[in-house]
N, C-alpha and C positions, 0 to 999 in steps of 0.2 A: 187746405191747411198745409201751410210749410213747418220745417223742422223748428223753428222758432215757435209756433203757435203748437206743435205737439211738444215741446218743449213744458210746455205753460203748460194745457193740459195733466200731463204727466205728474208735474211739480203738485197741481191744484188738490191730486186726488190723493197726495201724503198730507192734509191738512184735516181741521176741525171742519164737519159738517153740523156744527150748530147754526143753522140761519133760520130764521122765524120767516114764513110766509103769512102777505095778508094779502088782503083786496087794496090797502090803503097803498100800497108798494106799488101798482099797476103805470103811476107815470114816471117814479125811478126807471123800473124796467122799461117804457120809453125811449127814456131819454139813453140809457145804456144801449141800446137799439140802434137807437142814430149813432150813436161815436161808434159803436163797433162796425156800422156801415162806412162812414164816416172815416177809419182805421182802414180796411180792404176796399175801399177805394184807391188812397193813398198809394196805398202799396202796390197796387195795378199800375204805376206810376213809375216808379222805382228805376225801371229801366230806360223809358223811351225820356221821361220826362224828370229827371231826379231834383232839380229845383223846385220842379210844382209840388212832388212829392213832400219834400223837407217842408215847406211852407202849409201842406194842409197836415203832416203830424203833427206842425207847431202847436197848430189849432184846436185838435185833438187836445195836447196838452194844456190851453190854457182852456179850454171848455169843460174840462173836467174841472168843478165846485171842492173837490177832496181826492187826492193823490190816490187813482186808484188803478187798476189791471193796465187797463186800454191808455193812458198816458206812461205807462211804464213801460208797454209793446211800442208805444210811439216813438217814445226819446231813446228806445235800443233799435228803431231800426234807424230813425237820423244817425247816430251813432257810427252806426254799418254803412250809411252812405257818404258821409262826411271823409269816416277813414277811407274806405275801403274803392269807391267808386270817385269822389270829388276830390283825393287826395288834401282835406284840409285840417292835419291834426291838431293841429291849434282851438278852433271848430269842435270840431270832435270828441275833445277833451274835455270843453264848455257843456254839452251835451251828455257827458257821460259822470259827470259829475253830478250835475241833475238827476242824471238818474240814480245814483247810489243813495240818496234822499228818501225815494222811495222804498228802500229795501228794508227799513224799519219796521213800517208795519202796511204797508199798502201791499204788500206783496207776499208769496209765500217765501218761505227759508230755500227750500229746495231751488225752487226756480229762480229765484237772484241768486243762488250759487252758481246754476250754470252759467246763464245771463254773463253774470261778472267773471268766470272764467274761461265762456266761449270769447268774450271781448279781450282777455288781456293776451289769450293765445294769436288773436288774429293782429292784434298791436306788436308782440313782442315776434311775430313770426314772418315778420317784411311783406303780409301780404297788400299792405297799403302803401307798398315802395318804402323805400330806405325813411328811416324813422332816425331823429335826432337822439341821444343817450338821455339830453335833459329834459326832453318830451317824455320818455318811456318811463323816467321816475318820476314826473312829474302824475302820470296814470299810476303809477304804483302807490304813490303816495297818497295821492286822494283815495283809493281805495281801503288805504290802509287806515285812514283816518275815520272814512265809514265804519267801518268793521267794527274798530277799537269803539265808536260809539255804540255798535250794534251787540256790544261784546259776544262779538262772532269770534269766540279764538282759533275755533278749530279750522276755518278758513283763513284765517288771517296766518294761520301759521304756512298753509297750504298756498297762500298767495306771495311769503315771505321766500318757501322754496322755490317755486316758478321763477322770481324774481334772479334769485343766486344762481339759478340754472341759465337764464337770460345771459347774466354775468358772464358765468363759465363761458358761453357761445359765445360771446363779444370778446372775450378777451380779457375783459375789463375786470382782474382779481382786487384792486385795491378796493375797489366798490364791492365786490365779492368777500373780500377777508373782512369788511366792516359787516355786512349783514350776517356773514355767518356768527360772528359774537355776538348779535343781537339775537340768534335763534338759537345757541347752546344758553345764555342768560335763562332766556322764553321757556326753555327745555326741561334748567337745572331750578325753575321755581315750582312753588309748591302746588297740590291742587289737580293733578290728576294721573292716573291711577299709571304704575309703572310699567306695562304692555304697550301704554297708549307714547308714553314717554321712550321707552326702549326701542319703538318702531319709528316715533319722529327722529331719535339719534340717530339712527342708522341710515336715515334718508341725507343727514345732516355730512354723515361718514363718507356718504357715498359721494358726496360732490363736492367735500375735503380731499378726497382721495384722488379724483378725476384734475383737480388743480394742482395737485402737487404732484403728481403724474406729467401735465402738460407742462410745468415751470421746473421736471427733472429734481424736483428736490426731494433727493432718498431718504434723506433722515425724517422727513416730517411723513410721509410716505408710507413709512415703514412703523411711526408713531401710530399714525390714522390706523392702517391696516392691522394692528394690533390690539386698538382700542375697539374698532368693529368686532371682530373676532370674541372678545370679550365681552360684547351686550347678550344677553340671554332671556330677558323679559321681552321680546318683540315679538311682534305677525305681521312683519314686514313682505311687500312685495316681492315678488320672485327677480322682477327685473333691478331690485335695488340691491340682492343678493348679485346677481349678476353681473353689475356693476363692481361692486367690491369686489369679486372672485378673480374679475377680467384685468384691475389694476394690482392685485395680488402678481397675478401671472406675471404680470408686464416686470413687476418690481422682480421677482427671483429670478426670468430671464436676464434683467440687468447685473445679478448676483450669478450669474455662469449656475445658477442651480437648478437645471432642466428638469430634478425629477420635482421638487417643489412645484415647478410653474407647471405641469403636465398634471397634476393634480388640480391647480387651480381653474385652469382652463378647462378644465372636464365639469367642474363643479359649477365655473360660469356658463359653458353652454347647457347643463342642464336645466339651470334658474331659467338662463334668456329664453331656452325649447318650451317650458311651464308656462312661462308668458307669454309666448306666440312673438318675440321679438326677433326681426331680421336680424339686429346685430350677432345672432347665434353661429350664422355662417362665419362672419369675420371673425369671432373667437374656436371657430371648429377649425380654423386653417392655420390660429395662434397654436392652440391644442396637437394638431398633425406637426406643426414645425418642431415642439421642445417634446416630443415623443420620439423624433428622430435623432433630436440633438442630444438625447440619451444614450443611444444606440442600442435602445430596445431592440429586441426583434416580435416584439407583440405589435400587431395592424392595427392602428388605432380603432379602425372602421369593422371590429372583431364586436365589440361592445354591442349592445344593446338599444342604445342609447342616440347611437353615431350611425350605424346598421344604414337607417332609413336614406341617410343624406348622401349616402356614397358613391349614385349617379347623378348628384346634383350635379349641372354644367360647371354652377361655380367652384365647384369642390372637384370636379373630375380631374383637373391640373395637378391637385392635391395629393390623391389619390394615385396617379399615375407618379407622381415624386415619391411616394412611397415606396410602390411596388419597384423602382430603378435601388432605390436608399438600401433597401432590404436583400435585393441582388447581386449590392455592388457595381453597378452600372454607371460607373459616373460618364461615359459619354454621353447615354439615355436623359441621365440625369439634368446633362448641361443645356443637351435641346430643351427637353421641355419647359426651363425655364427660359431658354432665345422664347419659345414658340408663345408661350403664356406671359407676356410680360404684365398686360394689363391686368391677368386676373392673382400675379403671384407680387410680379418685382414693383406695382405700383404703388403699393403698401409700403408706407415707411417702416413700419416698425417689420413686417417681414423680412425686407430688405437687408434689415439691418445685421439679420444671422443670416442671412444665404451663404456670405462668403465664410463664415464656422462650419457652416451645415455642408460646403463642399469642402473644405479642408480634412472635416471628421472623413468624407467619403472615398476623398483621394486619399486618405493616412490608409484608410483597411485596404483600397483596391493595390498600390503599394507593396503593403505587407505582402499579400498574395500573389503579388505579382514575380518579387526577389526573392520568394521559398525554393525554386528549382536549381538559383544560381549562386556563385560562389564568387565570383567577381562579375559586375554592369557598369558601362559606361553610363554619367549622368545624364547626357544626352540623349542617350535610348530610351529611359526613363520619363525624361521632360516631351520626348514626343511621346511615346504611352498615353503618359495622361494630359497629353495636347497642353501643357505652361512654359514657361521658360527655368531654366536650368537653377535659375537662381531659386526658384522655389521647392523645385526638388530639392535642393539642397538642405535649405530649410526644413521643411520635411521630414529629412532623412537623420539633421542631426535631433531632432524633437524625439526619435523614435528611437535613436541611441541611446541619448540620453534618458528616456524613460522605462530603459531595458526590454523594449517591445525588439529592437532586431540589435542583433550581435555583428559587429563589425566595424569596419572607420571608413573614414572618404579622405583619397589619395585627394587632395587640392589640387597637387599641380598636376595629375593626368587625367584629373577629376573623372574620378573615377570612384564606385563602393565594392567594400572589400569586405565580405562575409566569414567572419570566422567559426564555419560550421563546425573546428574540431572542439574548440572550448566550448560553443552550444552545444554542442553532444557529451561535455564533460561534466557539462552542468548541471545537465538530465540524469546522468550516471550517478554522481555523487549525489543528490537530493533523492534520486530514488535507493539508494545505499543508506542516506540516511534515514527517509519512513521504513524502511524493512528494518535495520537497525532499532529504531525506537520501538516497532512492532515486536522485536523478539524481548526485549527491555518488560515492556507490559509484561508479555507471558511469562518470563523468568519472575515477575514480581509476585504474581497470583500464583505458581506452580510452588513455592518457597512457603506462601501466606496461609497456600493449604495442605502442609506436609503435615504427616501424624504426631500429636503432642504438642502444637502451635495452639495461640489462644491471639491469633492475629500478627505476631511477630515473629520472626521464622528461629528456631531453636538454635539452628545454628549460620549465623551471617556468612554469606558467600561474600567472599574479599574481592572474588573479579567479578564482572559481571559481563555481559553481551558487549555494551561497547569499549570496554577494555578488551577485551578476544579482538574484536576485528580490529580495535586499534593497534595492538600488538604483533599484527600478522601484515604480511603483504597481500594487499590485494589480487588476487585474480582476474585478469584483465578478462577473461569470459563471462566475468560475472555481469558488465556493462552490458 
């Protein structure tokens, strides 16, 4: 028995066991005898001989009297030969349409569901060689036409997404943005219960989001994402959570909001980890990127969650970017991603913050670099951190200008010029004025609770703390 015949099995024993035995049944079960022989014969066939095979399921098929089991195992395995081994979708098509006929009532529910869903998977998954667009709706559409007689919704809605997921992989959105309004229609009509409704949305969400994702368009993007976020009636799959979570991330990383997307990404690899999905690696190394590009100093791989993964091969490049990010090591930094190109810089969307995520590393190594000096040549600098001069520069004025370092760049000796006395003035003065403010408090409480006050002091003091030190000259020991 192959997986197709425990297939059937399986399906058979989710059904009604009302059947009547008699002795008068004795040449049906016969004749049932012979086709099922009749049937594994056939199929012994399959490989060496696939024409003889096709020709004696025919047989099978029309020797059955009334549409039943063994003509339904027949015309799915021509089905599977046609496509999959004779490459004749045309064929195949003629054959699988036949067999949706039987799904009415010769067959159980369960097992034409797989049936009809192991066939569209292997249709829509190139395993019969490259498939025309107008063949693959052409199978979706007779299917869908079954259904709708079989008023099978609950598949048909389940064959409507397969379909739009098909889309998404193809490329092919225009055909994509027309099914998806036929399945918020399907969605937003009446007739079954809001869980069951809330959970189709979100699947609906999930491959809106992934298209408008792949087509860059942030505003619909950021619609979708939003509209998910707000279904609440679902028991939706982990991995469809996951999905959402992972274009969430994608969309705030394009928003410079790396603490937003380090949130998301945490919350898609735990969906995709719940589901047992590989895509969980590729969002654990989205997650490591916009943790750094925070400038956290929490290890992502500190969690719980992450813990397990952090001598994964694929993740060790990761893992060691961090431990460089955290140290400040940007030359550690640079190698390891020369050395990991395949498993870091081959990633588009990685790629696309490497150059942020070394700019942030080169801004701090910098910082630290020009705290001992008071005047450096830009060129000393630009070999430092192995760029050209023109970047340092850049650099340097970004850091100026955001009051991270005190000083100017001589252009023409190109050269940076650290004004440590005003930074040390400025330290001076701001801590002159929390001491100040500090004695202000205690003057106000020591007043608030002198004897015969009832919360306002009896007699108002006209100077106060910052009138004193404003009126006097400062003590230059006091800095």
């Amino acid at each position: 028995m192959d997986d197709d015949d425990a297939d059937y099995m399986q399906g058979s024993d989710e059904e009604d066991y009302g059947f009547d035995y008699s002795g008068e049944e004795s040449g049906d079960e016969s004749g049932s005898a012979d086709i099922e022989n009749m049937y594994y014969t056939a199929k012994s066939k399959k490989e060496d001989n696939p024409e003889q095979a096709l020709k004696e399921f025919r047989a099978i098929v029309d020797k059955e009297e009334e549409k039943g089991d063994w003509g339904f195992k027949a015309l799915k395995q021509s089905t599977k030969l046609l496509f999959l081994q004779l490459r004749r979708p045309q064929e195949a098509l003629k054959s699988y349409t036949e067999l949706l006929t039987y799904t009415k009532s010769a067959v159980t529910r369960n097992y034409s569901e797989k049936t009809i869903n192991g066939i569209l998977d292997y249709v829509g998954g190139g395993k019969g060689g490259p498939v025309d667009v107008e063949t693959l709706e052409k199978f979706y559409e007779a299917t869908k036409k079954a259904l709708l007689e079989s008023k099978n919704d609950r598949l048909s809605a389940k064959t409507n997404l397969k379909l739009a997921k098909l889309w998404l992989d193809r490329k092919e959105y225009s055909r994509m943005r027309r099914l998806l309004r036929e399945l918020h229609t399907a969605t937003n009509a009446d007739g079954e219960d809001q869980a069951q409704k809330g959970t189709q949305l979100l699947e609906i969400y999930a491959l809106e989001i992934q298209m408008y994702n792949e087509i860059k368009d942030h505003k619909k993007l950021k619609e979708i994402y939003n509209a998910a976020n707000a279904v609440r009636s679902a028991i939706p799959h982990p991995r469809i959570l996951g999905v959402i979570k992972e274009c969430g991330g994608k969309m705030w990383m394009g928003e410079r909001n790396w603490t937003r997307a380090t949130e998301d990404f945490f919350d898609s690899f735990k969906n995709y980890d719940e589901a047992g999905s590989p895509q969980r690696i590729q969002v654990l190394k989205y997650l490591v990127l916009a943790n750094m590009l925070t400038g956290s100093e929490v290890n992502p791989f500190d969690s719980q969650e992450t813990k397990p993964y952090k001598n994964d091969p694929q993740i060790k490049a990761m893992t060691d970017l961090v431990d460089a990010y955290q140290r400040r090591e940007v030359h550690v930094a640079e190698k390891i991603l020369r050395d990991n190109r395949a498993t870091i810089m081959d990633d588009p969307f990685v790629s696309n913050y490497i150059g942020e995520l070394l700019r942030s590393l080169r801004t701090q190594y910098l910082i630290d670099l020009i705290k001992p000096y008071t005047r450096l040549e830009l060129s000393f600098l630009a070999k430092q951190l192995n760029v050209e001069i023109e970047e340092v520069e850049e650099l340097l004025i970004s850091l100026i200008l955001e009051g991270k370092v005190e000083g100017r760049i001589d252009q023409v000796a190109m050269r940076l010029e650290l004004d440590k006395k005003q930074a040390l003035e400025k330290r001076r003065y701001a801590a002159l004025e929390s001491w100040t403010e500090a004695l202000e408090s205690v003057h106000a409480a020591v007043i608030n609770k002198a004897p015969g006050t009832t919360g306002r002091p009896a007699v108002e003091s006209s100077v106060g703390p910052s009138e004193i030190f404003s009126s006097r000259e400062i003590d230059p020991r006091w800095g």
